[in-house]
Backbone as JSON, one array per atom type, in Angstrom:
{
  "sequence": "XXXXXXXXXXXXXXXXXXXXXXXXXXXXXXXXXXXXXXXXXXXXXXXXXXXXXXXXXXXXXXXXXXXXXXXXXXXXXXXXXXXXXXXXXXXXXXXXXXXXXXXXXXXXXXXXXXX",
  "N": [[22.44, -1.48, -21.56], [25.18, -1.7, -19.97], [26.14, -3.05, -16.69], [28.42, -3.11, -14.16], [29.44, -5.17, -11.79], [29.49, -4.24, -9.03], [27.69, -2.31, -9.38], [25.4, -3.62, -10.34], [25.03, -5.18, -7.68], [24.06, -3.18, -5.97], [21.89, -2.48, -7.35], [20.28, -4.78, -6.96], [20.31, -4.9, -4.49], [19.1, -2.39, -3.62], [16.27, -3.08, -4.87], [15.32, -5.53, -3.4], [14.92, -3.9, -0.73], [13.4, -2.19, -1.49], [11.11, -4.37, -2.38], [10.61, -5.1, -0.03], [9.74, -3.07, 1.52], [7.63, -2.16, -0.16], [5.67, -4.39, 0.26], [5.62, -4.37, 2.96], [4.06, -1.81, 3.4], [1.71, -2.6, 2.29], [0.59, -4.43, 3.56], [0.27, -3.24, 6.07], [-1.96, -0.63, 4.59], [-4.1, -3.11, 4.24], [-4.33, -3.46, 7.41], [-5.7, -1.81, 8.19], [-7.73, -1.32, 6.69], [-9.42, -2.82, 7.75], [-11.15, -3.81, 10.11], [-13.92, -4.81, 11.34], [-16.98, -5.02, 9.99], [-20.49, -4.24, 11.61], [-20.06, -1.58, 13.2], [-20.47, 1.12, 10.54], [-17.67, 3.02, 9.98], [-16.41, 5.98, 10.74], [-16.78, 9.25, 8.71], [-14.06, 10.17, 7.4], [-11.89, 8.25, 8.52], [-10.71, 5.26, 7.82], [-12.54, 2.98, 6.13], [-14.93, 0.69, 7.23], [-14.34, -3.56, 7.08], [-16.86, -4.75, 5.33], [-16.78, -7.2, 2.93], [-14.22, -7.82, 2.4], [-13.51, -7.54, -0.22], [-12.21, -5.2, -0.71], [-9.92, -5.03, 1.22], [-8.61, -7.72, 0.0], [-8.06, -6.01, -2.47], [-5.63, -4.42, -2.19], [-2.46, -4.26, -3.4], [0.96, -5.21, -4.62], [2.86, -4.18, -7.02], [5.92, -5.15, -9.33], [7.35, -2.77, -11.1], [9.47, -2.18, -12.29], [13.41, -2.63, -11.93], [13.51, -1.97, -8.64], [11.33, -0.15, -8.62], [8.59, -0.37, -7.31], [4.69, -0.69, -8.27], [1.75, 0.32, -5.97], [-1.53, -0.68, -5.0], [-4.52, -0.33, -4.96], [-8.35, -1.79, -5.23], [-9.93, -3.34, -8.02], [-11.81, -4.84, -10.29], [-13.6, -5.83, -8.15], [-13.69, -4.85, -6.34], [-14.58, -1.9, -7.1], [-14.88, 0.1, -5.99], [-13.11, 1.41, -4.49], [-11.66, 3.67, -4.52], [-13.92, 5.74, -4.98], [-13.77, 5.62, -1.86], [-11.71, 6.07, -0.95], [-11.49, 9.21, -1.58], [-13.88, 10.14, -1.63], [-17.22, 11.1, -2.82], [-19.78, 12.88, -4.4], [-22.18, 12.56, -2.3], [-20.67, 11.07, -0.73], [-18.6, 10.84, 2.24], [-15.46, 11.38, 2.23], [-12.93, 8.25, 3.08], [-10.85, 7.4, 3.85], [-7.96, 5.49, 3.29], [-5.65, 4.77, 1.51], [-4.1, 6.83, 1.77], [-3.27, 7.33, 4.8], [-1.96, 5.37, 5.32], [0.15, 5.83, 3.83], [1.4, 7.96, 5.49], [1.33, 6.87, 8.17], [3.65, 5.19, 7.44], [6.21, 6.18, 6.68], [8.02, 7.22, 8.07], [9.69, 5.11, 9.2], [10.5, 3.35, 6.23], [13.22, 3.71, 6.04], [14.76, 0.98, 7.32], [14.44, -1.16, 6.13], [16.0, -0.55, 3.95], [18.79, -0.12, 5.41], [19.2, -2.48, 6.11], [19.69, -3.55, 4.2], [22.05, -2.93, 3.23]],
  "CA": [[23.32, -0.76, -20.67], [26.27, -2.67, -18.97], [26.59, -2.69, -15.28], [29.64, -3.65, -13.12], [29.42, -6.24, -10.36], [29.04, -3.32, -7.72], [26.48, -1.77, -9.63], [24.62, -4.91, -10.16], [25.19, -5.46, -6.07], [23.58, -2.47, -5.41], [20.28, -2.45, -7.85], [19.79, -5.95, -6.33], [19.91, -4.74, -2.91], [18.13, -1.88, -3.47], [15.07, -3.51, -5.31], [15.18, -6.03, -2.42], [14.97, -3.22, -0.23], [11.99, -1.86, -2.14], [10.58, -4.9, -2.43], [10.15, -5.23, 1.37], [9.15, -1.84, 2.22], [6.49, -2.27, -1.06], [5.04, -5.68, 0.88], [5.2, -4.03, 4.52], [3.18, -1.12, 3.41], [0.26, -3.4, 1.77], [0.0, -4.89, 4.65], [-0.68, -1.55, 7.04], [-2.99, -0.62, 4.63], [-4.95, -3.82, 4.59], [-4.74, -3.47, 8.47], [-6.28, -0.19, 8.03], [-9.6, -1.56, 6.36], [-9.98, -4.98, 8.39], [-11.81, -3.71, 11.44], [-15.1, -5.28, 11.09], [-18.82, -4.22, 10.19], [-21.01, -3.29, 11.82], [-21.1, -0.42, 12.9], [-20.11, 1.48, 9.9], [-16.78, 3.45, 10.24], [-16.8, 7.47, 10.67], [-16.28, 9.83, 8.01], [-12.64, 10.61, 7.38], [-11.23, 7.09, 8.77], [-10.4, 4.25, 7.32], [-13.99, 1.84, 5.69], [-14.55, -1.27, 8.03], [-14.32, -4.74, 6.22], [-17.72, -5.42, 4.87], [-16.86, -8.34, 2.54], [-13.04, -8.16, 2.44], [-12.98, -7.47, -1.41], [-11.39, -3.86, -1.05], [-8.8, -5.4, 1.33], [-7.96, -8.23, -1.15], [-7.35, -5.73, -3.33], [-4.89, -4.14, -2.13], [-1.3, -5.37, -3.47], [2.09, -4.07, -5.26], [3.33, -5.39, -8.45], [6.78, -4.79, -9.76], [7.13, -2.85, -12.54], [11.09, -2.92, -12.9], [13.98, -2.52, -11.11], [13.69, -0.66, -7.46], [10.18, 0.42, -8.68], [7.13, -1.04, -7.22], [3.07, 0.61, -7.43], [0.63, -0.13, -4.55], [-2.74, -0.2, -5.81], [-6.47, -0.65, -4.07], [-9.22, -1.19, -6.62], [-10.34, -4.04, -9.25], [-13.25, -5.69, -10.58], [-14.39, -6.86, -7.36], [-13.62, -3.25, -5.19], [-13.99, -1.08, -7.98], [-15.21, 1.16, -5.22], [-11.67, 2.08, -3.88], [-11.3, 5.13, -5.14], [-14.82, 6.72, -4.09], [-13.52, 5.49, -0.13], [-10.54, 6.79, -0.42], [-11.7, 11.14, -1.69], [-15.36, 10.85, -1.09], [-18.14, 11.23, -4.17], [-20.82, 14.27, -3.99], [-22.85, 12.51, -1.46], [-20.61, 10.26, 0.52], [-17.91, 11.31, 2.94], [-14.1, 10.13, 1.91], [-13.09, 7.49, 3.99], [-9.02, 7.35, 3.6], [-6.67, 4.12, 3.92], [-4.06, 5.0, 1.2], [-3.27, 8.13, 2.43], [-3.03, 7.21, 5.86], [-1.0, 3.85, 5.15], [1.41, 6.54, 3.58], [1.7, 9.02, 6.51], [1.84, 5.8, 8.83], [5.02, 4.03, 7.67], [6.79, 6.92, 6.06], [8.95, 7.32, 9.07], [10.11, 3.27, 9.7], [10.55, 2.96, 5.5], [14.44, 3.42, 5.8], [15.16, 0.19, 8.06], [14.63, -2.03, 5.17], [17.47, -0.43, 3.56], [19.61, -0.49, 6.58], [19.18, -4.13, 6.42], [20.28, -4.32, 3.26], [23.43, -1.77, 3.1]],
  "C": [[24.09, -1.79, -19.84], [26.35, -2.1, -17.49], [27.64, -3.3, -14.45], [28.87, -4.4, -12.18], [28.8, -5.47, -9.35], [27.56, -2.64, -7.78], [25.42, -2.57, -9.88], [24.37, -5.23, -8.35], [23.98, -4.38, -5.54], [22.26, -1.97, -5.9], [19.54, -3.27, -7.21], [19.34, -5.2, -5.12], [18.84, -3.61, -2.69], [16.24, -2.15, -3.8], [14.8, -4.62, -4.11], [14.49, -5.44, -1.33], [12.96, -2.44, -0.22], [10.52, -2.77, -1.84], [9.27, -5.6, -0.94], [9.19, -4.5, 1.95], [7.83, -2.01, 1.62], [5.58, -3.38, -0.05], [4.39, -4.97, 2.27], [3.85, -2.99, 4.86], [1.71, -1.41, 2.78], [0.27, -3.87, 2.93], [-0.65, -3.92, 5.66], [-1.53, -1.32, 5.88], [-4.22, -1.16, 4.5], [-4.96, -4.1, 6.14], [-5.81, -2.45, 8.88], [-7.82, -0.35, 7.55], [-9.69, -3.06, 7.03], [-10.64, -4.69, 9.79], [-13.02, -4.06, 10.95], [-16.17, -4.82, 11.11], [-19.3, -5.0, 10.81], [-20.29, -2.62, 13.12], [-19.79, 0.27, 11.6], [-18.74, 3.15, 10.33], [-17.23, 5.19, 9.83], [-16.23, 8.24, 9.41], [-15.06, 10.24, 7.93], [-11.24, 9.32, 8.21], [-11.35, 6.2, 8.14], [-12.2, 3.39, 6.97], [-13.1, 0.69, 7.11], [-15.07, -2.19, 6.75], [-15.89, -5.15, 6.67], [-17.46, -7.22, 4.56], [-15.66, -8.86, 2.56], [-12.52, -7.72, 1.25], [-11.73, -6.68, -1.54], [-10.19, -4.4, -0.51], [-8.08, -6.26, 0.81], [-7.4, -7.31, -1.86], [-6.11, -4.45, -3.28], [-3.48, -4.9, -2.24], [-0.29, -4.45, -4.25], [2.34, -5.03, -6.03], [4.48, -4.34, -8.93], [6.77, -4.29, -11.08], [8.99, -2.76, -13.31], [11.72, -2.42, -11.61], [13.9, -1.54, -9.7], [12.46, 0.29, -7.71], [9.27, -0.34, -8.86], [5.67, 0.32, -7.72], [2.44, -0.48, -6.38], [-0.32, 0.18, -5.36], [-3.82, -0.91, -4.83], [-7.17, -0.31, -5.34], [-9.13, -2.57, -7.63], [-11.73, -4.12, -9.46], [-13.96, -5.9, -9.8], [-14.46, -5.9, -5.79], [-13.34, -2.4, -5.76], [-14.37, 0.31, -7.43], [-14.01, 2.11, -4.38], [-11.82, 3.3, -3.96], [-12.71, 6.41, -4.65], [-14.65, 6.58, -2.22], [-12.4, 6.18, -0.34], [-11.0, 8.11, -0.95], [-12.97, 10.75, -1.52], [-16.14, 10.91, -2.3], [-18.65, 12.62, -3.15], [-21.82, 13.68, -2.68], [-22.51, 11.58, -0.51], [-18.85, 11.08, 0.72], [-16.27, 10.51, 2.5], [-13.82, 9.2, 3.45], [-11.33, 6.51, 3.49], [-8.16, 6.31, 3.97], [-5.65, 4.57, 3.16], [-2.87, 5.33, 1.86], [-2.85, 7.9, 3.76], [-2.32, 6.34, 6.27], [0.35, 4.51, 5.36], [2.03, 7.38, 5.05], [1.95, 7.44, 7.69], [3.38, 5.04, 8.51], [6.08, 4.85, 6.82], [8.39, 7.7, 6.74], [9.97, 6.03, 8.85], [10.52, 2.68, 7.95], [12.32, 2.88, 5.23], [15.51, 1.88, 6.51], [14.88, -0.93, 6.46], [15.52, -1.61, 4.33], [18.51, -0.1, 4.61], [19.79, -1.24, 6.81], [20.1, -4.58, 5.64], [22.07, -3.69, 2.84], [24.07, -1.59, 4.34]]
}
């Protein structure tokens, strides 16, 4: 697919754009699990940082133009996913979600920067 100069101008800027907002919001939600154990964090808030793994693994990886994912969760915090909805006998304990509702307001200033 051929793109003009302008339209080239403006994928750039927007994936730029993206790229920022993608970064800003890994960061809130590794602020979101970094409060420190002990004492163990209440049901329906954010996990405190045990070892750090889960917050390592939070990060965004490009997958093409002007489209990042966010992801929590590997090999080494393959527990993500039961903290964030909960299992049958433990309480969820939400950073995604709450990353999202946190910076969902403030996500248009990085394209205001760039446009």
């Amino acid at each position: 697919m051929a793109y003009g100069k302008t339209t080239r101008a403006v994928m750039s800027a927007m994936d730029s754009g993206m790229s920022q907002a993608s970064r800003h919001m890994v960061g809130v939600a590794q602020a979101l699990v970094s409060t420190p154990f002990p004492p163990a964090s209440s049901p329906g808030d954010p996990p405190h940082r045990r070892t750090g793994k889960l917050r390592s693994s939070i990060k965004y990886k490009k997958k093409r133009v002007g489209l990042y994912n966010i992801t929590a969760g590997d090999a080494k915090a393959f527990y993500a996913e039961d903290l964030e909805y909960g299992k049958i006998r433990v309480a969820p304990r939400p950073f995604m979600r709450p990353m999202m509702l946190k910076v969902m307001g403030g996500l248009g200033i990085f394209f205001r920067r760039v446009f």
